[in-house]
VOPAGU-2260 file (C-alpha; in pm, 1 decimal, decimal comma):
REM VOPAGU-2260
SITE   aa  ch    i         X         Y         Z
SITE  UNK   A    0   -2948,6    4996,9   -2608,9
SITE  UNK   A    1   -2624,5    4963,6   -2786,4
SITE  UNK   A    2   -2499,1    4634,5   -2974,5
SITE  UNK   A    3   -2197,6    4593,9   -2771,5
SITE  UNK   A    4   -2382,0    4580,2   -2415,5
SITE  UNK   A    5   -2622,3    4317,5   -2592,4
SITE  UNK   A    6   -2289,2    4096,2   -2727,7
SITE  UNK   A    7   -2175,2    4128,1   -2374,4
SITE  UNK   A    8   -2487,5    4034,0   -2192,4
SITE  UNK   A    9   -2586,9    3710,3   -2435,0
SITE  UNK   A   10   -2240,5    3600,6   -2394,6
SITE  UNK   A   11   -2124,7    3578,7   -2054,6
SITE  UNK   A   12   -1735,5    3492,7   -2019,0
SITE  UNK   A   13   -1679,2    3090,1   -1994,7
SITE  UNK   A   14   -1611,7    3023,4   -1659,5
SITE  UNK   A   15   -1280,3    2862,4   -1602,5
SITE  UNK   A   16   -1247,0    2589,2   -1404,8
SITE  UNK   A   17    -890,2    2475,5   -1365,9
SITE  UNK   A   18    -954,2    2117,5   -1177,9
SITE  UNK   A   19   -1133,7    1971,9   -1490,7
SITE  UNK   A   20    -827,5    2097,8   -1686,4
SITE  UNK   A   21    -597,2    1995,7   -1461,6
SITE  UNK   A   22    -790,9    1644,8   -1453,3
SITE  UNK   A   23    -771,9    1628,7   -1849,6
SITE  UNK   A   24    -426,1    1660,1   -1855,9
SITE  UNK   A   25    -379,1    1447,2   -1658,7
SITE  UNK   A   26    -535,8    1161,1   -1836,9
SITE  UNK   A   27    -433,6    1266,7   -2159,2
SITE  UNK   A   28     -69,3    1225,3   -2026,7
SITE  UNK   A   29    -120,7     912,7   -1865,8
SITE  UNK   A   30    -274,2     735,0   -2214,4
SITE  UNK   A   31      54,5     896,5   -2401,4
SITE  UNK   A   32     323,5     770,3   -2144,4
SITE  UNK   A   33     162,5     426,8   -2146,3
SITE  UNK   A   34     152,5     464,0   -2568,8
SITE  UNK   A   35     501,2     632,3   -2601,9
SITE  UNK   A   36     670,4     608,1   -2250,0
SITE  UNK   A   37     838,8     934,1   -2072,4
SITE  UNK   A   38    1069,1    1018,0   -2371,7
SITE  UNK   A   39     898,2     988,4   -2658,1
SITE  UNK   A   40     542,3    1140,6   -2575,2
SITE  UNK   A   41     560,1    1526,4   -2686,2
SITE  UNK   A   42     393,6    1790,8   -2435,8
SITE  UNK   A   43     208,7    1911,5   -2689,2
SITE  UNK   A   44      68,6    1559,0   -2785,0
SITE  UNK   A   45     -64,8    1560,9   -2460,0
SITE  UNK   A   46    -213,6    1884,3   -2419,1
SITE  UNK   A   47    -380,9    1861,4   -2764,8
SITE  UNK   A   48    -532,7    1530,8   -2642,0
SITE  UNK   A   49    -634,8    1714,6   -2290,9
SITE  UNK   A   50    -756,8    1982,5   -2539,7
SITE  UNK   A   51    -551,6    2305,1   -2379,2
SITE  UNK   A   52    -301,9    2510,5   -2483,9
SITE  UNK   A   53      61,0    2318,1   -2409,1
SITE  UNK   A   54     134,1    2669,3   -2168,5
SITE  UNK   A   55     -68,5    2487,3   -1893,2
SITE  UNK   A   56     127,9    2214,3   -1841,3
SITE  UNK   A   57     394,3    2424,6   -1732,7
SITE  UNK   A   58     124,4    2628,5   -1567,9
SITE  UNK   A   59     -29,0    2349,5   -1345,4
SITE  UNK   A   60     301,0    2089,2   -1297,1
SITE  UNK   A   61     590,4    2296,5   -1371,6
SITE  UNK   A   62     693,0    2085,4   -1644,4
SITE  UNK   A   63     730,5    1673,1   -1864,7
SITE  UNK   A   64     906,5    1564,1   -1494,4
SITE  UNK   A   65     636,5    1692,4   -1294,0
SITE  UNK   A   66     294,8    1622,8   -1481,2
SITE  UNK   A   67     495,6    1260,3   -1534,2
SITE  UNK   A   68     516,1    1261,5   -1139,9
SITE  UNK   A   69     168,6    1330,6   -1062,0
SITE  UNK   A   70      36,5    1081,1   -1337,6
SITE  UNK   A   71     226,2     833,2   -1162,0
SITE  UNK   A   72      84,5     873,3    -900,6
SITE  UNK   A   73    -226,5     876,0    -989,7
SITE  UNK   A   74    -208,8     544,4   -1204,1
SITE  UNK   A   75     -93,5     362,0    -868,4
SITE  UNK   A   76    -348,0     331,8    -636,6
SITE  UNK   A   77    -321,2      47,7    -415,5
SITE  UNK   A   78    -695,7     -89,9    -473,2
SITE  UNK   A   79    -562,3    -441,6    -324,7
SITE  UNK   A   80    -658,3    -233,8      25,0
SITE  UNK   A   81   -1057,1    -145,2     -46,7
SITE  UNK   A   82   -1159,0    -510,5     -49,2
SITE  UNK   A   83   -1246,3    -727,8     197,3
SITE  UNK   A   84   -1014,8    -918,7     398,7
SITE  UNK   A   85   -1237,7   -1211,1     428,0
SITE  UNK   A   86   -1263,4   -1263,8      98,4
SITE  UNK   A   87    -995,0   -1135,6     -89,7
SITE  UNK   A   88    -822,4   -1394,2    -199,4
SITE  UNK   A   89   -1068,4   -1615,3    -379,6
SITE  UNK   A   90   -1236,8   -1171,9    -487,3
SITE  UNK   A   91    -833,0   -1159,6    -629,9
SITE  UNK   A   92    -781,2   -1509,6    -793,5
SITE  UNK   A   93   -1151,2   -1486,3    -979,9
SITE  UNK   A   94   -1037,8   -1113,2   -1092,9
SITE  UNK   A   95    -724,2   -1224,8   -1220,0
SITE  UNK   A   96    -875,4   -1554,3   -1413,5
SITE  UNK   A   97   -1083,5   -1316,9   -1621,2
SITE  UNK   A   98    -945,1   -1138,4   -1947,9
SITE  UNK   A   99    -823,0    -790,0   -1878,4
SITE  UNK   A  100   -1090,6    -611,6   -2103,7
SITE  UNK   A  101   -1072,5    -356,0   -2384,0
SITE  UNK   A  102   -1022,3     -50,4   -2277,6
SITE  UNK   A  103    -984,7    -200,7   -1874,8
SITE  UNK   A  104    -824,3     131,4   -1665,6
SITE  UNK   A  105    -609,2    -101,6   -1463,2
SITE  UNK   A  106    -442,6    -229,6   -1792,3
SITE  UNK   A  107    -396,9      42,8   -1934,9
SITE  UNK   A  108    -277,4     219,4   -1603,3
SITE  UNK   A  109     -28,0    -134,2   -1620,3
SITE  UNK   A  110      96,4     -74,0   -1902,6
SITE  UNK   A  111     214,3     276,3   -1821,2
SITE  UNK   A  112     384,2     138,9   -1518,1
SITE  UNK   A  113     590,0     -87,3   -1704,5
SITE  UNK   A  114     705,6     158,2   -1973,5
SITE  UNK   A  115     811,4     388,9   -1620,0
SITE  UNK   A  116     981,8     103,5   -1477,1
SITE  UNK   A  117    1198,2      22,7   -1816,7
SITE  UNK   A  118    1309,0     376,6   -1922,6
SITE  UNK   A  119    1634,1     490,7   -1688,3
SITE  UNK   A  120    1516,5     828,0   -1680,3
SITE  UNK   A  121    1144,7     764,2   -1502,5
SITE  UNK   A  122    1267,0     402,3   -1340,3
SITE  UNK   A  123    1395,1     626,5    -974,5
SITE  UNK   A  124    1021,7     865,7    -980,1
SITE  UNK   A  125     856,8     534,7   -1016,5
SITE  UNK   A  126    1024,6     352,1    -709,4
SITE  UNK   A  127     923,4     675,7    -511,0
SITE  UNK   A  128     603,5     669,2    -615,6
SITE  UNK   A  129     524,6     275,5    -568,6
SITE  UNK   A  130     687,3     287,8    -213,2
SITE  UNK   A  131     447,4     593,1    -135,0
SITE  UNK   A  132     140,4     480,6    -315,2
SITE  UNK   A  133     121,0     112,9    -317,3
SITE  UNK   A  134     368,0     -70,0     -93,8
SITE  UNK   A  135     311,4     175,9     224,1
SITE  UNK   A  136     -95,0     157,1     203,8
SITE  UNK   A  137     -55,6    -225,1     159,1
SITE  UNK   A  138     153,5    -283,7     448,3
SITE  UNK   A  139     -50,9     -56,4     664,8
SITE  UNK   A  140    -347,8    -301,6     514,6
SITE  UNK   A  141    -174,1    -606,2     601,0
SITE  UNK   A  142     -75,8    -481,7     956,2
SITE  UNK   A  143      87,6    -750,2    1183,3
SITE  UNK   A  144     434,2    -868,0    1217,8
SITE  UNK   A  145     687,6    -861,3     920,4
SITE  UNK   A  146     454,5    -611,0     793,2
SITE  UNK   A  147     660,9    -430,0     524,9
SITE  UNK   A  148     816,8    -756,0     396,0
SITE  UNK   A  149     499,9    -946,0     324,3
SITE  UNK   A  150     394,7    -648,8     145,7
SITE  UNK   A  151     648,4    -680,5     -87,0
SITE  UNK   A  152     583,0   -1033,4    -151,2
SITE  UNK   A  153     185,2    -971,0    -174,2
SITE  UNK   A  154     233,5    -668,2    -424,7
SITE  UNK   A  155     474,1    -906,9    -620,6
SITE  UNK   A  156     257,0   -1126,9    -626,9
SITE  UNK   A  157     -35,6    -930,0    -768,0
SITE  UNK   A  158     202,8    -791,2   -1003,4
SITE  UNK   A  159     286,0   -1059,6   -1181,0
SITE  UNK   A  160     -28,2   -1230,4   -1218,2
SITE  UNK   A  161    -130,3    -879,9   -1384,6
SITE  UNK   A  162     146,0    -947,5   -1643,0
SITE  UNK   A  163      10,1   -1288,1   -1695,4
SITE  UNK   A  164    -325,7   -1172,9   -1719,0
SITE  UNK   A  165    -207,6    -909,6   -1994,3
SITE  UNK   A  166     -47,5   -1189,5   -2162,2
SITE  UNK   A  167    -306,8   -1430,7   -2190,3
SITE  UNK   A  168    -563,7   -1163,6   -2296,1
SITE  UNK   A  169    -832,5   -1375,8   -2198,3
SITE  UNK   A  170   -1067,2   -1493,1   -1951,8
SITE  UNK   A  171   -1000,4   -1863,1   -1829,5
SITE  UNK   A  172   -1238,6   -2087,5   -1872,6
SITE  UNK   A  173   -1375,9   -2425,7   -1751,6
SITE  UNK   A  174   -1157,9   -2700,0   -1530,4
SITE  UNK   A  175    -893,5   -2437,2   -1613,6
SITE  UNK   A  176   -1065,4   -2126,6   -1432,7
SITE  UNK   A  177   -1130,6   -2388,5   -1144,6
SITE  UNK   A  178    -812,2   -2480,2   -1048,2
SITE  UNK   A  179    -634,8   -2160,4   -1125,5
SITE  UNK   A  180    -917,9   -1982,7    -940,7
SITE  UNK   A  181    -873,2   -2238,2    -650,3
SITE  UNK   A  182    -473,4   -2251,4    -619,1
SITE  UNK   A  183    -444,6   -1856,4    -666,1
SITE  UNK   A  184    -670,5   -1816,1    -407,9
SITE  UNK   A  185    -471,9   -2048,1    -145,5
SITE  UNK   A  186    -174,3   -1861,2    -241,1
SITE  UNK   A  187    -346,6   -1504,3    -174,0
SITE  UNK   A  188    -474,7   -1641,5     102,8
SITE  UNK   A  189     -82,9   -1748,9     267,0
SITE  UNK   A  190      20,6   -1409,6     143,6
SITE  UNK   A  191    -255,7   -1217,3     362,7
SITE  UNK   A  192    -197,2   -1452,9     675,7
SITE  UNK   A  193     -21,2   -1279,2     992,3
């Protein structure tokens, strides 16, 4: 038997498996955009972090715009709508008195969100993408009448007790916890209401 057909049969070809790249790019971009923002985080920062060749970003979303566009989207995901209605509010006020965590996805995915939403060039794909991917899914949530406008207010709401929570950068504690626990909670609960 000759070398060559044993190299070949000991070796077979990798198998390729474009979704798991497509999936590492994707988070490599979204931990460079929240570092850097849009402008400053190179392409082939990214794909060195995703560990590909920079060729595939072009390959898989055409481009900075596009793989930008689909890591939006993919950092806003309206989890306010998987809990439970009965008891989200006090679920929502206890969440939000606790520290946001090394390492915590939704603070990181936060902080990407508010580097989109202070450059000029990303601030107009990020208002598409929050109307698509959080405020539509919450107002479909929230049902009722006045639907879309007590959306807004509820994802307000929730966003600024995330910047608070980034802030603080710890978990409240004692009497504290207590009463913020118990007057964020009445709040979420208005907010909610029909």
């Amino acid at each position: 038997m000759d070398e060559t057909a044993t190299l070949t049969r000991a070796a077979p070809p990798r198998r390729r498996d474009s979704a798991a790249t497509r999936a590492a790019i994707l988070e490599a971009a979204k931990t460079q955009f929240a570092r850097l923002g849009y402008d400053s985080a190179p392409l082939r920062d990214i794909a060195a972090g995703a560990g590909v060749d920079v060729a595939l970003i072009k390959r898989y979303f055409g481009g900075k715009e596009g793989l930008f566009t689909e890591a939006l989207k993919e950092s806003i995901r309206p989890r306010l709508v998987e809990w439970d209605r009965a008891t989200f509010a006090r679920d929502i006020a206890a969440m939000m008195a606790d520290g946001p965590g090394v390492g915590d996805a939704r603070t990181h995915g936060f902080q990407f969100l508010l580097r989109a939403a202070t450059s000029p060039t990303t601030a107009p794909l990020l208002s598409v993408a929050v109307q698509e991917r959080f405020l539509t899914p919450i107002r479909d949530w929230l049902g009722g009448p006045d639907a879309e406008a007590r959306a807004r207010v509820l994802a307000a709401a929730f966003i600024g007790f995330l910047v608070e929570r980034l802030i603080r950068g710890e978990p409240l504690e004692g009497r504290e916890r207590d009463i913020f626990v118990a007057r964020a909670s009445a709040l979420f609960e208005r907010l909610v209401a029909d």
